[in-house]
C-alpha positions as CSV (number, residue, x, y, z in Angstrom):
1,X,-100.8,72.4,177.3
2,X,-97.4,71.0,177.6
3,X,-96.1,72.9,174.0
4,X,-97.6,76.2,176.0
5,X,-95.8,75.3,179.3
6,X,-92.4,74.4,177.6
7,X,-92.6,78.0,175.5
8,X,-93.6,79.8,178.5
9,X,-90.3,78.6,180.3
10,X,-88.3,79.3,177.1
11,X,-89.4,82.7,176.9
12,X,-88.7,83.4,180.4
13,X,-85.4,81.6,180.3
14,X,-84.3,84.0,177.5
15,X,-85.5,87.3,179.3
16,X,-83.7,86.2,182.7
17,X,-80.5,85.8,180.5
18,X,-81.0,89.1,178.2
19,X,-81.6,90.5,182.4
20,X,-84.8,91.9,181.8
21,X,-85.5,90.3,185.5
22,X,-83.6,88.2,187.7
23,X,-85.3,84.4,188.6
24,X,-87.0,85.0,191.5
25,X,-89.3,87.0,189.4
26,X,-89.3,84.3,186.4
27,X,-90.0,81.9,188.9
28,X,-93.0,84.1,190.9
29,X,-94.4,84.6,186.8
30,X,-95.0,80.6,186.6
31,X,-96.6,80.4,189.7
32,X,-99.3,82.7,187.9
33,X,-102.7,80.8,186.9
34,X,-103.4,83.0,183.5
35,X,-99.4,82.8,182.5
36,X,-101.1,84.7,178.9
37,X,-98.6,82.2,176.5
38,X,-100.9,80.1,173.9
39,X,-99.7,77.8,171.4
40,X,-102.0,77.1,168.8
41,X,-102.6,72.7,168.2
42,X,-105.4,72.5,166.2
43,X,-103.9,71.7,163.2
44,X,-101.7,68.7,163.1
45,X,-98.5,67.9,160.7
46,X,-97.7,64.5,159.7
47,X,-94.3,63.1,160.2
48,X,-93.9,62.0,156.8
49,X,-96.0,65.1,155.0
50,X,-93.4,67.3,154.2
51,X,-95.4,69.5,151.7
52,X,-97.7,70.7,154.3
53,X,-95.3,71.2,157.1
54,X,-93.9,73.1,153.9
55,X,-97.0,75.4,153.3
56,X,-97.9,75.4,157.0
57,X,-94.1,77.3,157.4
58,X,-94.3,79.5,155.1
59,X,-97.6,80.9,156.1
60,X,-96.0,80.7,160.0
61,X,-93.4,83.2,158.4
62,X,-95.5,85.3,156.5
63,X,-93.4,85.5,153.3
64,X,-95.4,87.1,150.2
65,X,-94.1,84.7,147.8
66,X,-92.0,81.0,147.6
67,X,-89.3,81.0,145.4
68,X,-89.5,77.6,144.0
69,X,-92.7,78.0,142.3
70,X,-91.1,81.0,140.5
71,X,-89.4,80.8,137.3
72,X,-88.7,83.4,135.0
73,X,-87.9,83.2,131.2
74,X,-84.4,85.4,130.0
75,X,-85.4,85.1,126.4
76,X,-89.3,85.8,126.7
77,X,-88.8,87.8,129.3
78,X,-91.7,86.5,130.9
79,X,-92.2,85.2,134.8
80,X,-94.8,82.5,135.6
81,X,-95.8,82.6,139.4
82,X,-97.2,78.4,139.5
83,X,-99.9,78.7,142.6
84,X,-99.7,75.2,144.6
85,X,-103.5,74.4,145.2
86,X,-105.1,72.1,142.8
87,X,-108.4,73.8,142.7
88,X,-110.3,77.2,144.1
89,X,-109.7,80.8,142.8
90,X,-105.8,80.7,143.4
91,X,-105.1,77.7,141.6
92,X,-103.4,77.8,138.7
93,X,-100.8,79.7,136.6
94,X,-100.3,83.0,136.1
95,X,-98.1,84.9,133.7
96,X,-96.6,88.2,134.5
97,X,-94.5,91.3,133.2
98,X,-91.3,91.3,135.4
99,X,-92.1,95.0,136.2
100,X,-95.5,94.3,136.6
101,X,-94.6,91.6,139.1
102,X,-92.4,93.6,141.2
103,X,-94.8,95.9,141.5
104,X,-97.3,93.4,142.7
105,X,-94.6,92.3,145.1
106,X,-93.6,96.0,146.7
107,X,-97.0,96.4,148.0
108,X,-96.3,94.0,150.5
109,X,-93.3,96.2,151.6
110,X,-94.0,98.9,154.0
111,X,-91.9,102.1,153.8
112,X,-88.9,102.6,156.1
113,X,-90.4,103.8,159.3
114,X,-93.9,103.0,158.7
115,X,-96.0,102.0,161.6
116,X,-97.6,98.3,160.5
117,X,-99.5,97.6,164.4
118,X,-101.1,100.7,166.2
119,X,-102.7,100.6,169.2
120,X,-105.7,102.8,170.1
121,X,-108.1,103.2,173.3
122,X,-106.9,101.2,176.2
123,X,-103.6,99.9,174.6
124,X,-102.5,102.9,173.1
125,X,-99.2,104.8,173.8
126,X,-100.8,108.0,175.7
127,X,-102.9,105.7,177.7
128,X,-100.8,103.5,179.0
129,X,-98.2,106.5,179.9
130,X,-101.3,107.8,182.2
131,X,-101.8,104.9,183.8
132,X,-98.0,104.7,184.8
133,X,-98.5,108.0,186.4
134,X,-101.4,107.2,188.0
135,X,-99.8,104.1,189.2
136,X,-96.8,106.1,190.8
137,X,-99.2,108.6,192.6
138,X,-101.1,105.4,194.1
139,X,-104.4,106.3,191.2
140,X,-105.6,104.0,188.5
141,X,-107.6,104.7,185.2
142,X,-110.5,102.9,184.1
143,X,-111.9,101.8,180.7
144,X,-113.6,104.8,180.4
145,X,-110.8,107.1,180.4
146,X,-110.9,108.2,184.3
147,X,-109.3,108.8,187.1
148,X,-110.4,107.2,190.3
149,X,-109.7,106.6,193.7
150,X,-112.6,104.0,194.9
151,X,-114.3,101.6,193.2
152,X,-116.7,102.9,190.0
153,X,-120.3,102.3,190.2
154,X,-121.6,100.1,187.9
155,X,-124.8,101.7,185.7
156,X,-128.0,99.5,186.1
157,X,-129.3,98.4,182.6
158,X,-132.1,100.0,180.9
159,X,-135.0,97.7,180.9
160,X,-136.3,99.1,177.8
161,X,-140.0,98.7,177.1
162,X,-141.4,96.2,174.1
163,X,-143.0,99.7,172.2
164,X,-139.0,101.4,172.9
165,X,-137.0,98.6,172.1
166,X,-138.6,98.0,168.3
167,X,-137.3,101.9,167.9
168,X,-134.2,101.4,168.8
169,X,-132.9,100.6,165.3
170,X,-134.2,103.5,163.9
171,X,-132.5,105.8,167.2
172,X,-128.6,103.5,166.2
173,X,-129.0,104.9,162.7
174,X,-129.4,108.1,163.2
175,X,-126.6,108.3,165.9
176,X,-124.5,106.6,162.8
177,X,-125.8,108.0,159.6
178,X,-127.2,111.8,161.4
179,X,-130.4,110.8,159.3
180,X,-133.6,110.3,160.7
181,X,-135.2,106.7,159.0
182,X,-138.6,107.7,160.6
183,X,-138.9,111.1,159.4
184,X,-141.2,112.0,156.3
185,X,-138.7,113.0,153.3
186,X,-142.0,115.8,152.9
187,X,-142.9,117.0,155.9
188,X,-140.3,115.9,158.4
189,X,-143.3,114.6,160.3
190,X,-142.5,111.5,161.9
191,X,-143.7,108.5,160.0
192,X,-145.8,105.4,162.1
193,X,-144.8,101.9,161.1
194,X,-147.8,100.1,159.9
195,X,-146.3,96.6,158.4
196,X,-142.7,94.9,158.1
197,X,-142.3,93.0,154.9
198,X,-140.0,90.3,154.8
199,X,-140.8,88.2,151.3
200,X,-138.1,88.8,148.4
201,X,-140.8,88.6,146.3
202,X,-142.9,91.3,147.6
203,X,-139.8,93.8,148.4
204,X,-139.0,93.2,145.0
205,X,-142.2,94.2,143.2
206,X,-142.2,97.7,145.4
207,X,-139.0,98.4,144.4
208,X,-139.0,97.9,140.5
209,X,-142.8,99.9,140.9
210,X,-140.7,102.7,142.9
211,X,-137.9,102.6,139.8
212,X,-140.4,103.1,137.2
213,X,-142.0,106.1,138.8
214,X,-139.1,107.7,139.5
215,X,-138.3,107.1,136.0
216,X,-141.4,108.3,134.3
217,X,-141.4,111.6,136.7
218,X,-137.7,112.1,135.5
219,X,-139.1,112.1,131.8
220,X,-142.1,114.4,132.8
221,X,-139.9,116.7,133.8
222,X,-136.8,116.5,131.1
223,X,-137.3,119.2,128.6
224,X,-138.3,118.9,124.8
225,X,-136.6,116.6,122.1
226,X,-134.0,118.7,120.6
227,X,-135.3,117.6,117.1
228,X,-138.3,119.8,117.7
229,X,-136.5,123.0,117.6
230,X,-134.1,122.0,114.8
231,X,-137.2,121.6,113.0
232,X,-138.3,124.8,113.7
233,X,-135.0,127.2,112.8
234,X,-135.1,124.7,109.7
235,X,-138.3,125.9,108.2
236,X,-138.6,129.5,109.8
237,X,-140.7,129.2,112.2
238,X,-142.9,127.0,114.5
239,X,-143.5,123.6,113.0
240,X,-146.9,123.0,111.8
């Protein structure tokens, strides 16, 4: 609470100087209940710990790479990234191609002018410039997108039957998918649930049964060996 407080009033300190306001609103902004700074304590450093106040800065910086677990080879020409965990999938040594490694490394790079954070719905760029022209013609906007000059009704929830709410899966994925789960592949007729199985076991027996029919109707319906009519253009005619 106090590492929060003292960042708030460095923050503000900086924007009264840079004169992005003047004090008296720095000061009205700490009188606010929700000031919206955090600093995150949940993970505590030992004074004398220097390795993981180590790690702990460079993931706070982001970097895709340190330096001093890097060494590279002039007469090999070979570069050995040394990870610094002792166990788990990125402990460990890896050697590298230089090239190979720098092209590992550019991913991380974005291209000049490339857009790393958008904003969409309520924070994006359009949105926000409606609602400071709503704001100057005395409107607002809502979640929803609208304009309004009173207070919006708020929609009483549907107080879905036991029989409707057990369909309301199959009603999500076909808003999702535009497929139908409880329509007959056949006859499009719609299909009645009569059991919900929930053993592995069981599941797993219908399934491998389903495979195998599917299989033997593919082969039912494949056409004949090709050594049958090499046999016939062989001997003349139809095989005896």
């Amino acid at each position: 609470m106090q590492l929060s407080e003292a960042f708030r009033r460095a923050v503000l300190r900086l924007f009264v100087r840079r004169g992005f306001f003047d004090e008296d609103q720095a000061e009205g902004m700490l009188q606010w209940p929700h000031s919206g700074f955090h600093v995150h304590t949940g993970v505590g450093v030992s004074e004398d710990d220097r390795p993981f106040a180590l790690r702990l800065a460079r993931y706070c910086a982001r970097n895709p790479l340190a330096l001093d677990r890097l060494t590279y080879e002039p007469a090999t020409e070979q570069l050995t990234y040394r990870s610094d965990k002792a166990d788990g999938p990125t402990a460990g040594t890896a050697a590298l191609d230089p090239l190979e490694f720098l092209a590992r490394l550019l991913t991380h790079i974005p291209d000049p002018g490339q857009v790393m954070t958008r904003y969409y719905g309520w924070y994006a760029s359009r949105t926000r410039g409606t609602r400071a022209r709503l704001a100057s013609d005395g409107r607002r906007l809502t979640a929803d997108g609208l304009s309004v000059d009173e207070p919006v009704a708020i929609t009483e929830a549907v107080n879905w039957s036991l029989r409707a709410a057990r369909y309301r899966w199959a009603e999500l994925l076909r808003r999702i998918y535009e497929v139908d789960p409880l329509a007959c592949p056949r006859c499009a007729a719609l299909m009645r649930i009569v059991a919900v199985i929930t053993d592995p076991a069981v599941i797993t027996r219908i399934l491998v049964h389903r495979a195998r029919s599917l299989e033997r109707a593919r082969q039912s319906r494949s056409p004949p060996p090709a050594r049958c009519r090499s046999s016939a253009l062989a001997t003349g005619g139809p095989p005896r």
